[in-house]
C-alpha positions as CSV (number, residue, x, y, z in Angstrom):
1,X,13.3,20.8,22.5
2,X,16.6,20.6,20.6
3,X,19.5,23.0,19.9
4,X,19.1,23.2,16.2
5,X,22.7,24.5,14.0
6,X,22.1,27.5,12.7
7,X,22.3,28.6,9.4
8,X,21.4,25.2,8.2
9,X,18.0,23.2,8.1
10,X,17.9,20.0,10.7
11,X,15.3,17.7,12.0
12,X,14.5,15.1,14.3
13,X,11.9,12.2,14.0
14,X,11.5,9.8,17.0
15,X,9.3,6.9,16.8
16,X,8.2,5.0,19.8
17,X,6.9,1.0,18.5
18,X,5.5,-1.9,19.8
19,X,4.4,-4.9,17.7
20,X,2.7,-8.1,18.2
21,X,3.6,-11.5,15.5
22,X,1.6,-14.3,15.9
23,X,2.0,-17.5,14.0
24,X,0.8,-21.4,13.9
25,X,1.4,-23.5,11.1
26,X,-0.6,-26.4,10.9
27,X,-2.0,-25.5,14.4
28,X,1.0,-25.4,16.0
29,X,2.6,-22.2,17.8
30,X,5.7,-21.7,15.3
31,X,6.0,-17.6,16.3
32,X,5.3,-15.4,19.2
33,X,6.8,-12.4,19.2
34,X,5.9,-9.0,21.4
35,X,8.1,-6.3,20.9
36,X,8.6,-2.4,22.5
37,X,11.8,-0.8,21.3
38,X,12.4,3.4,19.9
39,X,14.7,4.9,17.9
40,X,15.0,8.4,15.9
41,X,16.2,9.7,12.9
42,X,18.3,12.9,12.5
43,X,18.6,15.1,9.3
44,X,20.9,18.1,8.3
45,X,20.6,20.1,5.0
46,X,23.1,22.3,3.9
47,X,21.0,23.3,0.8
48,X,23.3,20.7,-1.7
49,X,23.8,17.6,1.0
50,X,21.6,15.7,3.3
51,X,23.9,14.4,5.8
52,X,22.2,11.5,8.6
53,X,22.1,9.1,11.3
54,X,19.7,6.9,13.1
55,X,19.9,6.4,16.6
56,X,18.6,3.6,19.4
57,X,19.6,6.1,22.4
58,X,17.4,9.0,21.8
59,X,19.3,10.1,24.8
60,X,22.6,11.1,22.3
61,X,19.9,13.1,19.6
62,X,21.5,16.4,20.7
63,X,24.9,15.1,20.2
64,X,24.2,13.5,16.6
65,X,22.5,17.0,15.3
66,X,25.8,18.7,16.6
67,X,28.3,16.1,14.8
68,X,26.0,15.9,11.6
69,X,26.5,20.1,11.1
70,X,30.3,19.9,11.3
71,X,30.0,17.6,8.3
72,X,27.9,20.4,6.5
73,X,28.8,24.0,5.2
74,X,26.2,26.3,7.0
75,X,24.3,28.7,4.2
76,X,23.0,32.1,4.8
77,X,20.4,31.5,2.4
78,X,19.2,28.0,3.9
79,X,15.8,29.6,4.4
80,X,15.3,30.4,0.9
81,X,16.4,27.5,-0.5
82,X,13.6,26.0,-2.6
83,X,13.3,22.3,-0.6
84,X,13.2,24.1,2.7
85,X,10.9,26.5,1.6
86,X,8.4,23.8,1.1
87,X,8.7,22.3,4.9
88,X,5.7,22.9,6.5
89,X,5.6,23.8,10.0
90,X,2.5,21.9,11.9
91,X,2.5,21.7,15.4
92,X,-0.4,20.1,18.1
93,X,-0.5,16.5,18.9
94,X,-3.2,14.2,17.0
95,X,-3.3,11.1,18.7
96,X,-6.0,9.1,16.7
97,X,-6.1,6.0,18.7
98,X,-5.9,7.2,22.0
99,X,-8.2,5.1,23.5
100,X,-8.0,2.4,21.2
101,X,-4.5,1.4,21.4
102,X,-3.8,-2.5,20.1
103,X,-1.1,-2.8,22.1
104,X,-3.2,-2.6,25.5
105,X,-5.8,-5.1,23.5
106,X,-5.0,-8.6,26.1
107,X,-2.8,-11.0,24.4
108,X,-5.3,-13.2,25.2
109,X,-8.1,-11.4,23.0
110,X,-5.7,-11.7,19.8
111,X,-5.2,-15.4,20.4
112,X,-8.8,-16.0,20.6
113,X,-9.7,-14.2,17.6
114,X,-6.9,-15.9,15.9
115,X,-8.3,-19.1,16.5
116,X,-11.6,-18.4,15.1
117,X,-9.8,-19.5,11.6
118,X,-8.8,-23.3,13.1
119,X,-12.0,-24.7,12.4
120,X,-12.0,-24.3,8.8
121,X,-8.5,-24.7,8.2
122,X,-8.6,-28.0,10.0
123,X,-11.5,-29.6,9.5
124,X,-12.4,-28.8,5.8
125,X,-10.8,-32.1,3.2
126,X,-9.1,-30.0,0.6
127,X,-7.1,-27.9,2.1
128,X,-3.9,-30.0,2.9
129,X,-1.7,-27.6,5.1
130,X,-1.7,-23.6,6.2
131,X,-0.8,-21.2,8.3
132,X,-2.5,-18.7,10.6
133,X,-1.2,-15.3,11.6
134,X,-2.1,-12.5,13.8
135,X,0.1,-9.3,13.4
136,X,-0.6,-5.5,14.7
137,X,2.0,-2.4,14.8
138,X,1.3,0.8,16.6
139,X,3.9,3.9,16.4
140,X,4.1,7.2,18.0
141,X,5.8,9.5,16.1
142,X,7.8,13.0,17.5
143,X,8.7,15.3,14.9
144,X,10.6,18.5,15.1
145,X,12.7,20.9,12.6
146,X,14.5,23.9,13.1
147,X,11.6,26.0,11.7
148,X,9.8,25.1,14.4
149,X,7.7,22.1,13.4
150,X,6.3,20.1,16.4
151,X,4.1,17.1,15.9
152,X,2.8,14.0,17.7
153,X,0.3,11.4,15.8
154,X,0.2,7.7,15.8
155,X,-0.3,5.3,13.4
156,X,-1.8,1.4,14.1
157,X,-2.9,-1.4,12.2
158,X,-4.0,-4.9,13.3
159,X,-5.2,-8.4,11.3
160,X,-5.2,-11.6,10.5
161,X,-3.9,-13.6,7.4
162,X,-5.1,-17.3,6.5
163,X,-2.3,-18.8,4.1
164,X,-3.4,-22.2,2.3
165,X,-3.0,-25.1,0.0
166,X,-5.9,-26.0,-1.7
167,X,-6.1,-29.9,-2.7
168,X,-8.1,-31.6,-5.4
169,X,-10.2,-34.6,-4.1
170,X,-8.3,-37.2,-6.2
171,X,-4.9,-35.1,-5.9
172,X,-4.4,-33.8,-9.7
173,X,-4.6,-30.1,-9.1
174,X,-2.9,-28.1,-5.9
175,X,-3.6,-24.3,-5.6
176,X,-2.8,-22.0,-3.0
177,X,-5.0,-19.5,-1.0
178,X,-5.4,-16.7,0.9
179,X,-7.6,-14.7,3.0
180,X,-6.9,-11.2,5.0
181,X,-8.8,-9.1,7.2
182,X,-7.0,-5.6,8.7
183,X,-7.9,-2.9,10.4
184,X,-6.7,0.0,12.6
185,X,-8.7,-1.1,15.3
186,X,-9.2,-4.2,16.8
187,X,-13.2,-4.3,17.9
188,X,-13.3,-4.2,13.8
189,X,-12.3,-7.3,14.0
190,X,-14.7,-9.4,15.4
191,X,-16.5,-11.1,12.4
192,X,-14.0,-13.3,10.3
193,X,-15.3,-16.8,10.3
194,X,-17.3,-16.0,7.4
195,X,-14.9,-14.4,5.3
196,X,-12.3,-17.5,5.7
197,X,-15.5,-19.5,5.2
198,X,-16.2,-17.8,1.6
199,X,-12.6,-17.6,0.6
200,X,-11.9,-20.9,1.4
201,X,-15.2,-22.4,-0.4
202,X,-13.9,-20.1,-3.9
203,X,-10.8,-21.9,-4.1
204,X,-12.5,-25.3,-3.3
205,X,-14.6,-24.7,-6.3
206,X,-11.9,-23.4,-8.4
207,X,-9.2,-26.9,-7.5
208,X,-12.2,-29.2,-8.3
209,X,-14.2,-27.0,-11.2
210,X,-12.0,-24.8,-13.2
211,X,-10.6,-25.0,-16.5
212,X,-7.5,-23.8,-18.4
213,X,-8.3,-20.8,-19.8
214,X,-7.9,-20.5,-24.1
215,X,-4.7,-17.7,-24.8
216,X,-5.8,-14.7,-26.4
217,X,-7.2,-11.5,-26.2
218,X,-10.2,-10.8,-23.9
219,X,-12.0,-7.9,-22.5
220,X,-11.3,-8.5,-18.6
221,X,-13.1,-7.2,-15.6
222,X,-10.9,-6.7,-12.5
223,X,-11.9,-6.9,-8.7
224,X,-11.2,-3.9,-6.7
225,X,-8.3,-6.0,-5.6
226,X,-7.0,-6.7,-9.1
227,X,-7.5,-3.2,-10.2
228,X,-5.8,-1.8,-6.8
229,X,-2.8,-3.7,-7.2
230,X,-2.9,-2.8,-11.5
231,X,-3.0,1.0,-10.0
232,X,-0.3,0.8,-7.9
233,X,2.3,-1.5,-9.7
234,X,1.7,-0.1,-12.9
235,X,1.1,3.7,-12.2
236,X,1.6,4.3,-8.8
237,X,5.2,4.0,-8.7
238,X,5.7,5.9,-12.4
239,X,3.8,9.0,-10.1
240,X,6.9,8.4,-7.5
241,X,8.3,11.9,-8.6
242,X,11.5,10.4,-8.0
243,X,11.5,8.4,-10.6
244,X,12.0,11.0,-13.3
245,X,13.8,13.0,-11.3
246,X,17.2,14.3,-13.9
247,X,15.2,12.0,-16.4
248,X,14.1,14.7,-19.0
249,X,12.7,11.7,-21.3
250,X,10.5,10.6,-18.2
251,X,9.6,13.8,-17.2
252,X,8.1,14.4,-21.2
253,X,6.6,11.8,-21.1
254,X,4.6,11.8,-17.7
255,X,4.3,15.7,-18.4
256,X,1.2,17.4,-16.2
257,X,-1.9,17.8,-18.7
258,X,-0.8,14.5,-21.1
259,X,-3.6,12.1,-21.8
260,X,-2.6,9.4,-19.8
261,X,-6.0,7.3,-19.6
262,X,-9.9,7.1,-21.2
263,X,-12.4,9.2,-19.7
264,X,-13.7,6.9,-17.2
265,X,-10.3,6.7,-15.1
266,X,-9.2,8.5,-12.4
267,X,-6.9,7.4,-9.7
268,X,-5.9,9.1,-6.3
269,X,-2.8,8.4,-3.6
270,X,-4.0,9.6,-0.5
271,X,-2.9,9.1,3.1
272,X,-5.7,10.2,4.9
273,X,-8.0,6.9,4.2
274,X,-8.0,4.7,6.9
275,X,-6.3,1.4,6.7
276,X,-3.2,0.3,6.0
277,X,-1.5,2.8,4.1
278,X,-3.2,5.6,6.1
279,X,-1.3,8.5,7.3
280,X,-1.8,11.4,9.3
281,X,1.6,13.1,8.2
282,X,4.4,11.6,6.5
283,X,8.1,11.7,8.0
284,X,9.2,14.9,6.7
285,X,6.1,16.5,8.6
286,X,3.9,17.4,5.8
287,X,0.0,16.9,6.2
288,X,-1.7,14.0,4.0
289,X,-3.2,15.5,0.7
290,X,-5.4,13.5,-1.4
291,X,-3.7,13.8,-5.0
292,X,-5.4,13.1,-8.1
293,X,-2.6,11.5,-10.2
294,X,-5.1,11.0,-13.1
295,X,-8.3,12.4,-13.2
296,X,-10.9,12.0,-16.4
297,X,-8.1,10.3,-18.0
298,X,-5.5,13.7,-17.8
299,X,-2.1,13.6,-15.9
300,X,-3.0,15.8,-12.8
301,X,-0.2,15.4,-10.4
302,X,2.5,13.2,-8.6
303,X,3.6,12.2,-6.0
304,X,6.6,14.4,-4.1
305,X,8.5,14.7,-1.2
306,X,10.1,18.3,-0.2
307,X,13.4,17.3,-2.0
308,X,11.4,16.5,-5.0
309,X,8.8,18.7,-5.1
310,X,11.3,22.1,-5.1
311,X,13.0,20.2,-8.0
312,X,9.6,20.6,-10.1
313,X,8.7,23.1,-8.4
314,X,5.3,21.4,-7.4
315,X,3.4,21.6,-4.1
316,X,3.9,19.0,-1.8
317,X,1.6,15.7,-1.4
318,X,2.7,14.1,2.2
319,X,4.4,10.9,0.5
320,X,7.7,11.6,2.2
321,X,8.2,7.9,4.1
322,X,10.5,5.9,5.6
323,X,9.6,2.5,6.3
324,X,11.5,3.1,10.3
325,X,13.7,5.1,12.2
326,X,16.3,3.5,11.0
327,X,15.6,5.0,7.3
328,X,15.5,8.3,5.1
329,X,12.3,9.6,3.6
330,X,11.9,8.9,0.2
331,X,8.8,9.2,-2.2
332,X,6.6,6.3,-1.5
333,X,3.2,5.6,-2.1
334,X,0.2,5.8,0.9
335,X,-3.1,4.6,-0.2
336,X,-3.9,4.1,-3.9
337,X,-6.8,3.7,-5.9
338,X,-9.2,3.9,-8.8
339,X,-12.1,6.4,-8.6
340,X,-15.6,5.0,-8.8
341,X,-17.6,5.3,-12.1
342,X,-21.6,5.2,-13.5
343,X,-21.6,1.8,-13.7
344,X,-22.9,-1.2,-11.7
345,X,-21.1,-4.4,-11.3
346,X,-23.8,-6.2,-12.8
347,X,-23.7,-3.7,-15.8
348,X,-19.9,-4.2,-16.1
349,X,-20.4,-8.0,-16.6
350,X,-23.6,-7.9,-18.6
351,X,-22.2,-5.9,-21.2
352,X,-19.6,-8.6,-21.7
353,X,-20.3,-11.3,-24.5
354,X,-16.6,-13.2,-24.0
355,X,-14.4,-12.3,-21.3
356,X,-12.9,-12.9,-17.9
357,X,-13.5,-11.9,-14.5
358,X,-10.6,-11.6,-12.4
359,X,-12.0,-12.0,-8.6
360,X,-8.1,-12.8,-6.9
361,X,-4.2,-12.4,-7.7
362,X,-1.2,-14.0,-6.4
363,X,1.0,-10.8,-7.2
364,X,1.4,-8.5,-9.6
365,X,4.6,-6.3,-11.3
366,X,5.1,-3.7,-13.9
367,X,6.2,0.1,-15.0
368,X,5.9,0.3,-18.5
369,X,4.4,-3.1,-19.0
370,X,2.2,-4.9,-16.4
371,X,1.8,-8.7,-15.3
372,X,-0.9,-9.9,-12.8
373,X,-0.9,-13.7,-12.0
374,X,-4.7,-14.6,-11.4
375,X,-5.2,-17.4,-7.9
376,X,-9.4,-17.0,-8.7
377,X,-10.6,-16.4,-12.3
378,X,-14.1,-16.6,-13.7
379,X,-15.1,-16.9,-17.6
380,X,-17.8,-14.8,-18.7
381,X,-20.1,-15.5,-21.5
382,X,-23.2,-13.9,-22.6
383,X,-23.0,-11.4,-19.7
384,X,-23.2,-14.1,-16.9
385,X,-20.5,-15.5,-15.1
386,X,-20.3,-19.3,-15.9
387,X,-17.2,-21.4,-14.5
388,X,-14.2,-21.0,-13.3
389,X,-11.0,-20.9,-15.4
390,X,-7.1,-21.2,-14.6
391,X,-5.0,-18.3,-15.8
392,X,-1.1,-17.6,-15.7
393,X,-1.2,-13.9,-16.6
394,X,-2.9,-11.4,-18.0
395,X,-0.1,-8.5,-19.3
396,X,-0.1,-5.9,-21.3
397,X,1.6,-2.3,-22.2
398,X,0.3,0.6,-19.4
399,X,-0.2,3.2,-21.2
400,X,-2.4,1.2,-23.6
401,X,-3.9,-0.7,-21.3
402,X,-5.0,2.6,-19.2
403,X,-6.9,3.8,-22.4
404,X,-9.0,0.6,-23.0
405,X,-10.6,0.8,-19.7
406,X,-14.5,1.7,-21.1
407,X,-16.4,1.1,-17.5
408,X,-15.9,1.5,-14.3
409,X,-18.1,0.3,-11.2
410,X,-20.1,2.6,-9.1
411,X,-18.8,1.4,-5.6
412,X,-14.9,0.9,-4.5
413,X,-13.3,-1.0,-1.8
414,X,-10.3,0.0,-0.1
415,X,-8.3,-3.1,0.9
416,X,-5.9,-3.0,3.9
417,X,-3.2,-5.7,4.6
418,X,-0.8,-6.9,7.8
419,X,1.0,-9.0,5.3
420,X,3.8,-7.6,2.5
421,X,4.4,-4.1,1.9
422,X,5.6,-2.4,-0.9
423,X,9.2,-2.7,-1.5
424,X,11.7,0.2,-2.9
425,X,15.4,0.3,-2.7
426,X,16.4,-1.2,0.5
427,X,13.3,0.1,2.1
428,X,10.6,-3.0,2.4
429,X,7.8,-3.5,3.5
430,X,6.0,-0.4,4.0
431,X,2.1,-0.1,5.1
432,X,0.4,0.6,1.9
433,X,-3.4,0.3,0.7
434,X,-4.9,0.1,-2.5
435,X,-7.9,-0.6,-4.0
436,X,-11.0,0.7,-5.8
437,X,-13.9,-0.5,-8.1
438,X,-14.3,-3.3,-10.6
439,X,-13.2,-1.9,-13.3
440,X,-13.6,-3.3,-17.5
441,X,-10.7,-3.1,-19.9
442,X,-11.7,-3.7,-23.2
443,X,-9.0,-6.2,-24.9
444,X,-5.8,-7.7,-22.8
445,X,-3.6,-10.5,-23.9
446,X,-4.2,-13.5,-21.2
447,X,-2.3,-16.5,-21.0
């Protein structure tokens, strides 16, 4: 295909996209956007430098690859270098959604299954304005290096996202909402009138019912979606191997075989769930591995790309991504999530005498120490589930936190999003997913 240099490691990743944005605010058309565009990215690796360009006119790849190795100082020993030695070489084409494609769904189909959110964002009292959006993304990827890689897959995702305010009768208290339904296929789509139906009804019963919450300590339950996003902010990106990389203080810490959690906790990154942060290889060309990063509460693993994985001299786990063509790979998550326990959900709350159920979030943020802002919160007394309470944050220290968790659903749920991203340098948003089951920590500061 290409005319790689020699005695230096190159390659080429093209990606072909086309993208749908729908939007109405209050009912009203406010974005309609339908694009087709492609671009690729070129590497060249000299065994110290990475030198690269990304191109619109896939038509000059040839001639970028040429002017990127005059930069670079060719190496006999490129092959054994221990980065390139990692580079897997897969070849075959694995078109996933052939068949299925979202951008030969009519434009009229997404517009119809947008509007099947109108009639309860417009006709219910409380909710006092919102907005309505229908987004999908399909990519074709092309991916060739000079040791002979040669790869085609896809990637696709499609939804809908219902943003809200949430009004009081009388006008004292104002939340705002949410609801989200994805999908890499759009015939999954079909039933969302009852989901907006639900979500909407929780936060009407949490403006008019719910009470400010006493600050202290608690033993706190979190939804799959609570405990998805603790997983990722909190230890997903500390597994970026990247982050300790020339950090010998970080790498002591986050050493393989630490205690790192109790006994109940394990949690996995791995591209090959469907959904949103679903991957059939990542952008250097490696295949998806599912990766234990903690498993029975012991450090097992991180996440690497080549670069970082020859540094600590680790296998690689297909978490090399760029968020476009127009971007490097670096180490980023995929999809990332607790492991299901013994427990049932109804056990998890039983067991509780005082505590807190934390059902939705508004966003959450931490490394060594966490923060989750609560939008839906429950107080639990006597193992039932009694009103709803208003919460700022719950926060706490990670690696404490990770230890008090004594129970762990029997079920997950693996949530998938066409809104936000994960952010990372300059690189934002990127497809992720997350998720996993309710899970118990026993004692977190709430506020």
């Amino acid at each position: 295909m290409f005319n790689f240099p020699e005695k230096l490691y190159s390659d080429v990743r093209i990606e072909e996209v086309f993208s749908t944005d729908i939007t109405f605010l209050d009912g009203q058309l406010n974005q309609n956007t339908i694009r087709e565009y492609k671009g690729a990215f070129i590497r060249v690796f000299d065994g110290e430098r990475w030198y690269y360009s990304s191109i619109t006119d896939i038509s000059l790849i040839q001639q970028e690859l040429d002017s990127l190795a005059k930069m670079a100082k060719p190496s006999k020993g490129i092959k054994e270098n221990p980065v390139v030695k990692r580079f897997q070489i897969n070849k075959g084409e694995f078109l996933n959604f052939k068949g299925k494609e979202v951008n030969k769904v009519p434009y009229e189909e997404k517009i119809k299954l947008l509007k099947k959110l109108f009639p309860v964002l417009e006709y219910t009292e409380e909710i006092k304005r919102w907005k309505a959006v229908y987004l999908d993304k399909r990519i074709v990827k092309n991916f060739y290096s000079s040791k002979g890689a040669e790869i085609t897959w896809d990637y696709q995702t499609c939804g809908i996202a219902a943003i809200f305010g949430c009004q009081s009768p009388r006008g004292e208290k104002q939340v705002s909402g949410s609801y989200q339904k994805a999908s890499n296929h759009f015939e999954d789509m079909g039933d969302i009138e009852s989901g907006i139906q639900q979500k909407v009804n929780a936060y009407i019963d949490f403006v008019i019912n719910s009470k400010p919450v006493q600050p202290g300590e608690y033993t706190v339950i979190l939804s799959p979606l609570a405990a998805g996003v603790f997983a990722h902010e909190s230890f997903g990106h500390n597994s970026e191997a990247d982050f300790m990389q020339g950090d010998e203080n970080a790498k002591k810490q986050w050493n393989i075989g630490s205690t790192m959690g109790s006994k109940v906790l394990s949690i996995i990154g791995y591209g090959g769930e469907l959904g949103s942060g679903y991957i059939t290889f990542d952008d250097e060309g490696t295949k998806a591995e599912k990766t234990y990063l903690i498993k029975d509460g012991i450090l097992r693993g991180r996440l690497h790309s080549a670069s970082t994985a020859g540094d600590f001299d680790e296998e690689l786990t297909g978490n090399a991504r760029a968020v476009g063509f127009e971007y490097e790979p670096i180490v980023r998550m995929t999809t990332t999530y607790i492991d299901k326990g013994e427990k049932t959900k109804e056990e998890l709350i039983g067991e509780v005498k005082e505590g807190l159920l934390i059902e939705d979030i508004n966003h959450g943020s931490g490394m060594s120490t966490f923060t989750l802002a609560p939008s839906l919160a429950y107080r639990i007394k006597d193992g039932k589930i009694i009103e709803p309470v208003s919460i700022s944050v719950i926060t706490g220290k990670v690696m404490e936190t990770l230890k008090k968790i004594d129970g762990v659903s029997d079920t997950i749920e693996l949530l998938s999003f066409v809104t936000g991203g994960c952010g990372k340098m300059e690189q934002f948003p990127l497809p992720v997913g997350f998720g996993g089951p309710y899970v118990r920590i026993n004692g977190i500061m709430v506020q």
